[in-house]
N, C-alpha and C positions, 0 to 999 in steps of 0.2 A: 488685784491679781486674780488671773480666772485658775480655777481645777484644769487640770489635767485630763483629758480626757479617761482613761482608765482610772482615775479617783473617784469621777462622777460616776462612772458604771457601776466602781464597787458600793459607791455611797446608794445610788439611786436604783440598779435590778437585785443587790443582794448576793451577789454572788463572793463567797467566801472562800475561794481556793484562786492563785493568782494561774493558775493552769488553763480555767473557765474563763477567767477575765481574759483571758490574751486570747483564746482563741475564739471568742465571741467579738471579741474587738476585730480583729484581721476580717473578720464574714461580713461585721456590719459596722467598718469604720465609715464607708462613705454615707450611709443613713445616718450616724451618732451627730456627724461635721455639716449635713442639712438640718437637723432637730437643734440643735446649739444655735445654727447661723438666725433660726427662724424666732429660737425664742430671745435673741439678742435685738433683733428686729422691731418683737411685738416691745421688747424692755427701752428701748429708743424710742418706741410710738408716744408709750403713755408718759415717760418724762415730759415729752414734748406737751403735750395736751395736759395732762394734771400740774406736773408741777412746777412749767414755764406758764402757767395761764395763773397760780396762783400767785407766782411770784408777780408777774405783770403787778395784777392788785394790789399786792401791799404796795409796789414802787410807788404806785400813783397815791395812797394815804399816807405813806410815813413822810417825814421830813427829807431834808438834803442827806444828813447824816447819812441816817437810815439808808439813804438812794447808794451812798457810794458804798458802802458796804454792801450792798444788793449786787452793784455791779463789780465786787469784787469777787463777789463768791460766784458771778455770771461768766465771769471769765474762765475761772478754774470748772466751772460745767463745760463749758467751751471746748477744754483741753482733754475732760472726761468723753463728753463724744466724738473727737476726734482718735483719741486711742479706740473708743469700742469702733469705728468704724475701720479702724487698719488690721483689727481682729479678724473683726469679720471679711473683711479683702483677703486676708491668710488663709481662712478658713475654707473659704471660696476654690483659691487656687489648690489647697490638699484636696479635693472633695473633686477638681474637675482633672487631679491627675492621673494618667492611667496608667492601671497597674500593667507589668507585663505579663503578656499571655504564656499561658504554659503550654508545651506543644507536646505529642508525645510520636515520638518516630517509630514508625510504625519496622516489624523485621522484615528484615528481605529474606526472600525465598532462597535456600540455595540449590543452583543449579544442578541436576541430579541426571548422571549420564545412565543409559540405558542395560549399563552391566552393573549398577551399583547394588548392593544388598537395598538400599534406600528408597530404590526408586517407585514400591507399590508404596511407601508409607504415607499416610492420610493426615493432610496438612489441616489443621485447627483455623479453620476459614468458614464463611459461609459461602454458597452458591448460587450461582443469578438464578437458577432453577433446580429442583430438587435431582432432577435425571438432567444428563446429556453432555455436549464435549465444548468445551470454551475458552478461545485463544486467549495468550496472555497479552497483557496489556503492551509489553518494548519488547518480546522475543518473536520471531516468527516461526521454527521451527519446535516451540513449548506452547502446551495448550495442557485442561484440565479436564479431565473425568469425575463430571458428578454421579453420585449412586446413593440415593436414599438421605439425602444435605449430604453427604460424606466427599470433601475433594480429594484426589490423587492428581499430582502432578506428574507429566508423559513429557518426551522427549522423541520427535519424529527421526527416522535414521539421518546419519550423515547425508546433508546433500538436498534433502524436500525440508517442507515447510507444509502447517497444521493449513488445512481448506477450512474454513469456519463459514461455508457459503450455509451449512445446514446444520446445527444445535444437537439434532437425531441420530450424524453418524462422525463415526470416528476416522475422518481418512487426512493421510497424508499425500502433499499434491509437489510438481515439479515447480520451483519460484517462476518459472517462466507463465504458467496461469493463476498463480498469485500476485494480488499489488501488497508488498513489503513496504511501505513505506512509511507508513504508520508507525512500523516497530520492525525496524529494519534489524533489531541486535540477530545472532546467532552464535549457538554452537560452536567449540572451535573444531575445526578443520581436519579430518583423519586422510589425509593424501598419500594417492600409490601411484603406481605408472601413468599418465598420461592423464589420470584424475587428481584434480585440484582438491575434491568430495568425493565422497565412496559413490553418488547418486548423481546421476544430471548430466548433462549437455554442457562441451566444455570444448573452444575453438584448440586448433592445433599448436603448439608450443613456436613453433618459427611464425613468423607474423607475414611472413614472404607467401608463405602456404595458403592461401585462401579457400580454397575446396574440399579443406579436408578439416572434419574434427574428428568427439569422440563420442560416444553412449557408454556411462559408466552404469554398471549396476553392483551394487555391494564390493566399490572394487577394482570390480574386472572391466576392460574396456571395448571395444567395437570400435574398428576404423570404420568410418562413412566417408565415400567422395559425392562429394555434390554431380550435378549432370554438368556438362558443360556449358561454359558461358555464365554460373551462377557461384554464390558463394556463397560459405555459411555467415547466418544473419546472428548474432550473437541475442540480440534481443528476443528475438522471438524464436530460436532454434530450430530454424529449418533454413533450408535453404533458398537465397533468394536473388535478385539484382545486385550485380555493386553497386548503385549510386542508392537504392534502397539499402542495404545493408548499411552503409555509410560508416565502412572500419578503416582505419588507418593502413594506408598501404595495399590497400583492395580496393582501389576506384576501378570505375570503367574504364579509362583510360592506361592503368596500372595492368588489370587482368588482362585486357585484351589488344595492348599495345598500338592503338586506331585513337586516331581523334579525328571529330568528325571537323571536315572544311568550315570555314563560315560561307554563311550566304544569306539572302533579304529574311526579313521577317514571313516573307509571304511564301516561303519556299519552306523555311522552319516549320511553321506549322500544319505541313503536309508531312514530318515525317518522315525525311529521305531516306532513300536508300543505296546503300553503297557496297559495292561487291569486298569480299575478304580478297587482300591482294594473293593471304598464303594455302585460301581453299577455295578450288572453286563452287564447292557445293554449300558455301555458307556466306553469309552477307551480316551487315550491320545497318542498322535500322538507328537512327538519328532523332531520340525524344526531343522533341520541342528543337532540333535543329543541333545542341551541341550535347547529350547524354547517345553515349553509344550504348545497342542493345545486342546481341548478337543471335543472329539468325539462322535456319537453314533448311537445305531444299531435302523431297525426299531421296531415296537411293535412286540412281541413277539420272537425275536432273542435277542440273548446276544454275547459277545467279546468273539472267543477264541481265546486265548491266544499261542498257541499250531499252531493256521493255522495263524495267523494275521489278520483274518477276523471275520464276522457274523456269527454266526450260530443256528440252533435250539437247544433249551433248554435240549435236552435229548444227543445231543452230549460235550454236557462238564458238564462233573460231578458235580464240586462246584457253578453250577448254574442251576441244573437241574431242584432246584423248587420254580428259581427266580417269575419267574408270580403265585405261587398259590394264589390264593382267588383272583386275578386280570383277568384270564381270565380260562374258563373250561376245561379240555382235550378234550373235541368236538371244540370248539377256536380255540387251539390251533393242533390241526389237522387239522379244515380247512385253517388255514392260512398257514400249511406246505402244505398241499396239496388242492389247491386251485382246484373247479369245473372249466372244460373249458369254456369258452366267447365263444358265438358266435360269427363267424367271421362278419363284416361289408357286405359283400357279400353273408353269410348266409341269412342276414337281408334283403339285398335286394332281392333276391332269393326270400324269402318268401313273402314278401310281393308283387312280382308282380307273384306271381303262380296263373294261371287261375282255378277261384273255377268253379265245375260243375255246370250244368245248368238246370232243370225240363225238358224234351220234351214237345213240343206240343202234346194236342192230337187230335184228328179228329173226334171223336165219337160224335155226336147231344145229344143237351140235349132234356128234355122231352117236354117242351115246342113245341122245335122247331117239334118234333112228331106228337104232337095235331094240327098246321097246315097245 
């Protein structure tokens, strides 16, 4: 029968408190169950070699007797190296099992809003650099203030999101020139009138509305109407094409109530153009043959239809009196035939022409007579 592992430690390093034995044993049980397997090993070797090779010898001198008797007590070796080998297989698999790792969860930060008593306090962290300002890892609108290894954790207003383009300054930027995506979490949400967020660019509440959003600041909001023909682009926040913008319910076709004809490919990629049937001063322009753009002439010309361009009012008949009561036939004459500009050189010209000059004259006055 073998020891016990913890029998052979107290026997063999001495150790006299079962406090020491156990917890020496946990540190170096997989070394004790290599050191055992190894000297069970070398204790198999030299059976085999001393005292199988002695026995050999006698077999061959003693008698028969003697022989089975020899091979009795060969068998019961037999049965002895067979159990030291199922030991050591035991021993093997304790020695190649693994323990479970200890892991330790590290705390989470808690989120700390901008009016909190908490929010200068200096979180027990280190810092990627001794000075400077560095986003957090899944928020985008939290980022950290180093000062001397010292971090504070910051909270950008409702609405932006921390710019980490530069380490050196601390600015808060609109998510529309930020990529979120990394660490999309945010803030929750302080919404007022027509602001989703107290900050940012935010389209119109009816989805029917396409040209009109908002500019929120701390709040407060600003109507914007787009120019005509364009909508707001919710992506990028400004305004732009419908089939660029690409919103629900805001196509080209949706705003501007036109769809373009079909026709060959070979006429498509020229770009047609087609008069507005409900202005004549505006037309729509046919991207790649079936994306309507919308177009138009300046004041006082109108779309023909007929040349593909601008023209004056008295050359296309069904808009010959698109401007009356908007501008007079004297208007609209001088804006066909504009009076000529002086040239820039005229101007100079003139103004450095030397104007004439009085002569002197020589004649005494009366005075000078009388003396």
């Amino acid at each position: 029968m073998f020891l016990s592992p913890k029998a052979v430690i107290n026997g063999w390093c001495g150790f006299t408190t079962r406090e020491r034995t156990e917890k020496w044993f946990s540190r170096n049980e997989g070394e004790y169950i290599t050191l055992v397997t190894l000297l069970l090993l070398l204790l198999l070797l030299f059976y085999f070699v001393c005292v199988c090779g002695v026995r050999s010898y006698l077999h061959r001198s003693q008698s028969f007797a003697t022989e089975r008797s020899t091979n009795r007590t060969y068998n019961m070796d037999v049965r002895l190296v067979a159990i030291i080998f199922c030991h050591i297989a035991l021993l093997s698999g304790q020695s190649n099992r693994k323990r479970p790792a200890t892991t330790t969860i590290a705390p989470r930060r808690p989120i700390i809003e901008d009016d909190s008593e908490a929010a200068g306090e200096q979180l027990e962290s280190e810092c990627p650099e001794p000075d400077g300002f560095f986003a957090d890892a899944t928020q985008c609108d939290k980022y950290y203030a180093c000062s001397n290894n010292k971090i504070t954790e910051k909270l950008c207003p409702d609405g932006m999101v921390f710019n980490d383009y530069s380490s050196a300054q601390e600015k808060c930027d609109l998510p529309l020139n930020i990529d979120c995506s990394q660490r999309p979490a945010l803030q929750e949400p302080k919404p007022s009138e027509h602001c989703r967020r107290q900050n940012g660019y935010f389209a119109h509440e009816n989805q029917k509305i396409c040209d009109k959003f908002y500019y929120c600041v701390d709040g407060k909001f600003n109507a914007i109407t787009c120019p005509a023909g364009l909508v707001y682009n919710e992506k990028t926040g400004i305004c732009t094409w419908p089939d660029e913008a690409k919103k629900k319910g805001c196509s080209s076709q949706d705003v501007f109530n036109f769809q373009c004809p079909n026709v060959t490919m070979e006429i498509a990629l020229q770009h047609p153009r087609y008069a507005n049937p409900e202005d004549c001063q505006f037309f729509y322009v046919c991207v790649n043959g079936d994306t309507p753009r919308r177009n138009g002439c300046k004041m006082g010309q109108v779309f023909n239809e007929a040349s593909g361009k601008c023209d004056w009012p008295r050359n296309v008949p069904e808009c010959a009196d698109w401007y009356k009561g908007v501008l007079t036939d004297e208007e609209l004459y001088n804006l066909e035939n504009p009076k000529p500009k002086d040239s820039a050189k005229d101007k100079e010209a003139a103004a450095n022409r030397r104007k004439p000059s009085r002569p002197t004259t020589t004649r005494r006055t009366f005075a000078q007579d009388e003396e």
